[in-house]
C-alpha positions in Angstrom: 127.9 137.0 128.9 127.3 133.5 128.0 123.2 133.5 129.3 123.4 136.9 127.5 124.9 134.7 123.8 121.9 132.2 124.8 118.9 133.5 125.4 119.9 136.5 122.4 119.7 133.6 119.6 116.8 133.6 117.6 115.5 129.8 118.1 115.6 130.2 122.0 112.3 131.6 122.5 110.9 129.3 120.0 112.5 126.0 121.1 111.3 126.8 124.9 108.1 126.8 123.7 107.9 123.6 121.9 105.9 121.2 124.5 106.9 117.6 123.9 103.7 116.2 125.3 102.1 117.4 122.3 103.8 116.9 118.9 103.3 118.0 115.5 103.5 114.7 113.8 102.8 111.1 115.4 104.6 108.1 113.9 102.6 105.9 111.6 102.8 103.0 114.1 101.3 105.3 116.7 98.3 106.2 114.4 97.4 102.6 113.4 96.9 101.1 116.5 95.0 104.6 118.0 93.0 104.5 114.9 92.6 100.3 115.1 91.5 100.4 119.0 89.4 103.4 118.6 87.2 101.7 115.9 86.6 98.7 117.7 85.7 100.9 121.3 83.5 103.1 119.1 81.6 100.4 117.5 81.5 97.9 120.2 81.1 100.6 122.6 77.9 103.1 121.9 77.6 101.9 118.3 76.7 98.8 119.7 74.4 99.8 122.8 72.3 101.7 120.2 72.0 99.2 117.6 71.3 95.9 120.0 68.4 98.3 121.3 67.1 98.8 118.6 67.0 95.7 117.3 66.0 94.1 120.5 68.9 91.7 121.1 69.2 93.4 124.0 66.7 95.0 126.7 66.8 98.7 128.0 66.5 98.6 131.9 66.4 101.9 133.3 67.6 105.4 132.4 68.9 106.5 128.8 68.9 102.9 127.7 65.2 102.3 128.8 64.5 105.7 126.4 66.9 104.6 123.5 65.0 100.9 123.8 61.4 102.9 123.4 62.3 105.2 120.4 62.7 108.3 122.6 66.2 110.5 121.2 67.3 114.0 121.2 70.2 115.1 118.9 72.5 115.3 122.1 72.3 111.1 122.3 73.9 110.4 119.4 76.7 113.1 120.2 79.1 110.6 121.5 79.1 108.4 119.0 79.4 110.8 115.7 82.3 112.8 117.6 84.2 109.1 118.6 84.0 108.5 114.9 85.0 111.5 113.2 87.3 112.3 115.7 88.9 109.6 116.9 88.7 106.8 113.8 88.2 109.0 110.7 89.7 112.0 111.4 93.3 110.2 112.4 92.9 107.4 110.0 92.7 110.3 107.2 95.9 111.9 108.7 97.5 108.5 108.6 96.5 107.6 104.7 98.3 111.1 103.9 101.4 110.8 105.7 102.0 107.0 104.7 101.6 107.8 100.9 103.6 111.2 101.4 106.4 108.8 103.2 106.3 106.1 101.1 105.0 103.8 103.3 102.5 101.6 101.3 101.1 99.1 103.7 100.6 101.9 105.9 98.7 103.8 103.3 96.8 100.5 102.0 95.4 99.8 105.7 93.9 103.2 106.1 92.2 103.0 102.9 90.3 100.0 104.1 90.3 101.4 107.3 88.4 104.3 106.8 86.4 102.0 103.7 84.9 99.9 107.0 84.5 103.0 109.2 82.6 104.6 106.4 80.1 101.9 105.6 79.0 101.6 109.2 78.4 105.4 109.6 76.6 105.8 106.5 74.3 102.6 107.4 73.7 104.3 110.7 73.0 107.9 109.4 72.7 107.6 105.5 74.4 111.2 103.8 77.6 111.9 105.6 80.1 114.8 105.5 83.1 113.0 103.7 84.9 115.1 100.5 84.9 117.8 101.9 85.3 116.3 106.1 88.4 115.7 108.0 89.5 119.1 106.9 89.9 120.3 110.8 89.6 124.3 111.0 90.1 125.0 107.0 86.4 123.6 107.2 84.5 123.4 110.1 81.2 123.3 108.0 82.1 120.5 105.6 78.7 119.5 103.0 77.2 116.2 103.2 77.7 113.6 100.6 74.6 111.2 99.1 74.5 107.7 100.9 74.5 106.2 97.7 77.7 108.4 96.7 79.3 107.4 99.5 78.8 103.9 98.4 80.8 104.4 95.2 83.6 106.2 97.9 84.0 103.2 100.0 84.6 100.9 96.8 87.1 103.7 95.5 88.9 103.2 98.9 88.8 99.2 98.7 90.8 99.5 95.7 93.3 102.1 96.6 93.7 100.2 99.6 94.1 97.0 97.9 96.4 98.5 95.0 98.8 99.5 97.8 98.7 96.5 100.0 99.4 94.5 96.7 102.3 96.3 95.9 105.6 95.0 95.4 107.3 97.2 97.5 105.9 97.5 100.8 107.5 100.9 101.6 110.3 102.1 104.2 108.4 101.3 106.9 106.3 98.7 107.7 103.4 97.6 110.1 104.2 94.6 112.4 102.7 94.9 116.0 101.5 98.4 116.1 99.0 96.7 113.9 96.6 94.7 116.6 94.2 93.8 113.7 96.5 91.2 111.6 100.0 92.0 112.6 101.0 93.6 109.5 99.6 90.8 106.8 99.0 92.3 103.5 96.9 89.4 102.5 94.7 89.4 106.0 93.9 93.3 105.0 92.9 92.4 101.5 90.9 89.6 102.4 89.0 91.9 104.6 88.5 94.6 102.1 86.9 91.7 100.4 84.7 91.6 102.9 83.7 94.6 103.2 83.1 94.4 99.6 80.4 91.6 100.1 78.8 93.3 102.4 78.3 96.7 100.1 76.8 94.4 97.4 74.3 92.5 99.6 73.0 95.6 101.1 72.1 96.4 97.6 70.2 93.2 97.0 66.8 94.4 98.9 64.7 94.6 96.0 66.9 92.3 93.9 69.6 92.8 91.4 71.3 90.2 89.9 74.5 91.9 89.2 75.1 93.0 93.0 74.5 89.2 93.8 77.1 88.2 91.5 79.4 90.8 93.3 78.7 89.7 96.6 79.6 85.9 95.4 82.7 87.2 94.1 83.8 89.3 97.1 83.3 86.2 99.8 85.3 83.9 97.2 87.8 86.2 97.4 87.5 86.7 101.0 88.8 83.3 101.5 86.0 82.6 103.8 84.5 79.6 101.8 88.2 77.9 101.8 88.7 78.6 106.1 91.4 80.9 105.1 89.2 84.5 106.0 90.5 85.5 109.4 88.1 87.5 111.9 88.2 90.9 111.9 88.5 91.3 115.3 89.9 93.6 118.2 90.6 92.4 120.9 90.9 93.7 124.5 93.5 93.5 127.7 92.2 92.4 131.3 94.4 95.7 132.4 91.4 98.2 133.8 92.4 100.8 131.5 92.4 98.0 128.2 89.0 96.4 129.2 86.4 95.7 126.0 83.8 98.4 125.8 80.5 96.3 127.1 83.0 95.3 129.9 83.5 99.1 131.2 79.7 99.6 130.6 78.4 97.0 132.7 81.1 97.7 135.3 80.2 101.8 135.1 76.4 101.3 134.4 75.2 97.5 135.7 71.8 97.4 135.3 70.9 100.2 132.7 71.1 97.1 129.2 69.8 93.8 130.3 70.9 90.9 127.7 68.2 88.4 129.4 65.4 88.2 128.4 65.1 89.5 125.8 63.5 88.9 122.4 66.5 87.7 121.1 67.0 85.2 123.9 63.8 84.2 124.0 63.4 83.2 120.7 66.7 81.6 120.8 65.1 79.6 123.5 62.1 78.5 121.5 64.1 77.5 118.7 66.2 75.2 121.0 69.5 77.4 120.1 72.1 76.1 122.5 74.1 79.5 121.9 71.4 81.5 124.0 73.4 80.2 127.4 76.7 81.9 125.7 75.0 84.8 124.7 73.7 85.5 128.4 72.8 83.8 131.7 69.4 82.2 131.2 69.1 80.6 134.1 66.3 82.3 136.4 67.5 81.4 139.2 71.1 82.6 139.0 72.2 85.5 140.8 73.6 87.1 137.6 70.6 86.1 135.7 70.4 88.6 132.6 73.9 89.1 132.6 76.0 89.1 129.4 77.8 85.7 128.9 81.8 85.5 129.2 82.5 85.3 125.1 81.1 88.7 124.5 81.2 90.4 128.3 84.7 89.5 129.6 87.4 92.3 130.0 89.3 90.9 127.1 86.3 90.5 124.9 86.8 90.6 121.3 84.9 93.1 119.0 83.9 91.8 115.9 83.9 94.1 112.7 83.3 91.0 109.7 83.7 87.4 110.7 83.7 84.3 108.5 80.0 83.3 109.4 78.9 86.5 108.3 80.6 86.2 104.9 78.6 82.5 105.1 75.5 84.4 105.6 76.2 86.6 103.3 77.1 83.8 100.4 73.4 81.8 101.4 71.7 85.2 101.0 73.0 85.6 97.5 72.5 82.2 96.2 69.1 82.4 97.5 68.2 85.4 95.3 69.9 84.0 92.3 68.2 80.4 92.9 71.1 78.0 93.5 69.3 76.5 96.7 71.9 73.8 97.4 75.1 76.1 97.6 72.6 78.6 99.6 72.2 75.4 102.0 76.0 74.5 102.0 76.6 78.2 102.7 74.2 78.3 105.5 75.0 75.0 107.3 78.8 76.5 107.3 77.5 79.5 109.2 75.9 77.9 111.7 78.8 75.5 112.1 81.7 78.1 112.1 79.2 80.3 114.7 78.9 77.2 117.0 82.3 76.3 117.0 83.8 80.0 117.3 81.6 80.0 120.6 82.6 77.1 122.0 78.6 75.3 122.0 79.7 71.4 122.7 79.6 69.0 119.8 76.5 67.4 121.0 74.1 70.4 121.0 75.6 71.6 117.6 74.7 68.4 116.1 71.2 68.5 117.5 70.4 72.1 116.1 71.9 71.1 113.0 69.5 68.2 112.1 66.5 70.5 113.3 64.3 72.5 111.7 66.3 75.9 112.0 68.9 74.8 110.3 67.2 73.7 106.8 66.5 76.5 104.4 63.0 76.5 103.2 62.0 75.8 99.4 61.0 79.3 98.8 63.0 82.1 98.1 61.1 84.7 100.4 61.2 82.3 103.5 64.8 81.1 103.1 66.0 85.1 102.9 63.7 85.3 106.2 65.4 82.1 108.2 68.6 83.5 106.7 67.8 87.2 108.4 67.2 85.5 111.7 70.4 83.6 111.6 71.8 87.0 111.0 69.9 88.5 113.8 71.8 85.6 115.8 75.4 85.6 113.9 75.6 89.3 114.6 75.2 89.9 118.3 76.1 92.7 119.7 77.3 94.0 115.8 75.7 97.0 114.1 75.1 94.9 111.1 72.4 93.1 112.7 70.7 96.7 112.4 71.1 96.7 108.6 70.3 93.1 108.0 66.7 93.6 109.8 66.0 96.7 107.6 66.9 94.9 104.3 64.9 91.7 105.0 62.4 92.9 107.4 63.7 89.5 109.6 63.4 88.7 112.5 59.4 90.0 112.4 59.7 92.6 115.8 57.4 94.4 117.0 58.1 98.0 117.6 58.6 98.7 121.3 56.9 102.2 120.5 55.1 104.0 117.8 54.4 101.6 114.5 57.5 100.7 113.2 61.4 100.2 114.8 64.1 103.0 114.0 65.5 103.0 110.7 68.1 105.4 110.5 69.9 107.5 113.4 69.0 111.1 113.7 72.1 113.1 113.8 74.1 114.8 116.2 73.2 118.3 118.1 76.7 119.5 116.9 76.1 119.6 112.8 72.0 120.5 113.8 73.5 123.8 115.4 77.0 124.4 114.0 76.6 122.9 110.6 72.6 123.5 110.2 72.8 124.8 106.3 74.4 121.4 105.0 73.2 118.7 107.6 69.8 117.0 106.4 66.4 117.0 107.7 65.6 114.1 109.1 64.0 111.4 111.5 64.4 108.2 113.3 62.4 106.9 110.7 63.0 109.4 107.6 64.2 109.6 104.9 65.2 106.2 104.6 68.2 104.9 103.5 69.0 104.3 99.7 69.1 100.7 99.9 66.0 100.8 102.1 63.7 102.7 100.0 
């Protein structure tokens, strides 16, 4: 009689069949740090392989990184990539920034704002329109339209300040981020500072044909970055030495040694004719070696960091501007302060800093047009490994490369097989090469 009681109540058949390995809600904490570790494996992961082959910092050996080095890509390559994004980053972050501000929990709901600010800019520089108002949506809209890269633009500023409005408010909500966030450990300011960042780099990518009002944006957002005072910390994820915590180009030289080679390339080698002491970092230089070619320890150890904006950058970014709006000797302090911060993040010994610093590479010229080009090349170095280096050849046309096939080197990435086939009406027409981006044209 008492099974009989049991199994007659209404809830038993339902609570059986709840299966705890797959709840309906994750915890906020739980979110983050997927959302965090997923960003930095998706960019420094194939976001990175793409871009570094593109832009020749790297060299494709053999197999689909030889064909992705010489132009050649079907809509099934970039597959990976767009789902690890949507899927894994954007798609949770969204479900994050509408829990935390249905909870209350406004740090929470500030950090996913600038989260999925950063996760936006480096998808629409990679693709240009996106699917974004009406994305993230999961099966009430599996066909979601594409918004304007230049709208999306305004969308990623709109985030910056919701995120920032949260982060700045007084009360930080009934719960709070501490170690769940890997990125900065729960500091309101850190997150501000980067959404600053981010910020700068929005308005310089706006600057390709000149605009005086984007420079004075871009000024502003590195001053408030805190990266001209040594107050902006990296944004940075970093890695565990446990196998299944190992940094993305770790896993990919451990699964697929041999397909990227990092030496030589045209990056190294004209590292190595401009004397830059950071090429022996970068990878092993040395013919001889056994592991000639191989990626060096900074960026190719297990617990390698991936590197979303560091201060350099924001240095970079800082010369660029002051170039355009023709205040030379802060451009120069700006620039000296990249290479500086650069050298000493890497670890290059004092000597050979000091020697590259009283060369030639390291003075800006007098004109504008070959200062922005000696700036782009510093970029080209600064940003190993980062997609940005992508987006700072296409503004300035620097470094000069020559296109390993066809006449000119990829500008934009074509988009995946799964919106060509299951999202044909909305998803764009386009090339490797067309229609270029906004800020491109």
């Amino acid at each position: 009689m008492l099974l009989t009681s049991i199994s007659c109540k209404k809830s038993f058949y339902t609570d059986a069949n709840v299966n705890p390995n797959a709840p309906n809600s994750v915890p906020s904490s739980t979110l983050l740090t997927s959302v965090e570790v997923s960003l930095g494996y998706t960019q420094g992961g194939a976001g990175s392989q793409f871009t570094s082959l593109f832009t020749q910092q790297t060299f494709g050996a053999q197999r689909q990184a030889q064909a992705y080095y010489e132009y050649i890509l079907t809509p099934a390559d970039p597959e990976y990539l767009w789902d690890q994004m949507y899927t894994d980053v954007m798609e949770n972050d969204y479900t994050l920034m509408n829990q935390a501000k249905a909870s209350n929990q406004n740090e929470y709901y500030g950090i996913a704002n600038v989260i999925m600010a950063y996760s936006l800019q480096v998808s629409v520089d990679m693709w240009g329109k996106m699917p974004y108002s009406t994305a993230l949506q999961g099966a009430a809209n599996i066909q979601p339209t594409y918004d304007n890269d230049q709208t999306l633009y305004g969308t990623i500023l709109t985030l910056i300040e919701t995120g920032e409005t949260a982060l700045e408010n007084s009360s930080r909500g009934n719960l709070v981020p501490t170690t769940d966030d890997v990125m900065y450990g729960g500091s309101e300011a850190n997150w501000i500072q980067f959404a600053e960042a981010i910020k700068a780099r929005i308005y310089i990518h706006q600057c390709k044909h000149g605009n005086v009002a984007y420079e004075d944006s871009a000024v502003a957002a590195v001053t408030r970055s805190g990266a001209l005072s040594g107050g902006f910390v990296n944004a940075v994820i970093n890695f565990g030495s446990s196998s299944t915590n190992n940094g993305p180009w770790y896993q990919f030289n451990n699964q697929r040694g041999g397909y990227i080679n990092f030496a030589p390339t045209t990056l190294i080698d004209s590292m190595i004719a401009m004397n830059d002491p950071r090429d022996s970092i970068f990878a092993d230089v040395v013919a001889s070696s056994p592991t000639y070619g191989a990626l060096g320890a900074y960026y190719g150890n297990s617990t390698s960091p991936v590197e979303f904006i560091t201060t350099e950058e924001l240095d970079l970014i800082m010369a660029e501007a002051n170039v355009r709006l023709g205040n030379a000797a802060v451009a120069q302090a700006a620039y000296t302060a990249a290479i500086t911060n650069n050298m000493n993040k890497l670890g290059v010994p004092t000597a050979e800093a000091s020697a590259y610093l009283t060369g030639p590479e390291a003075i800006l010229p007098a004109t504008a047009a070959a200062a922005i080009h000696q700036i782009g090349l510093q970029q080209w170095i600064v940003l190993y490994l980062n997609p940005e280096a992508w987006v700072s050849f296409r503004r300035n046309g620097s470094p000069a490369l020559q296109p390993v096939a066809g006449s000119e080197v990829v500008r934009r990435m074509i988009y995946p097989n799964s919106e060509v086939t299951l999202n044909a009406a909305n998803c764009p027409a386009a090339t490797m090469y067309l229609p270029q981006l906004f800020w491109d044209n």
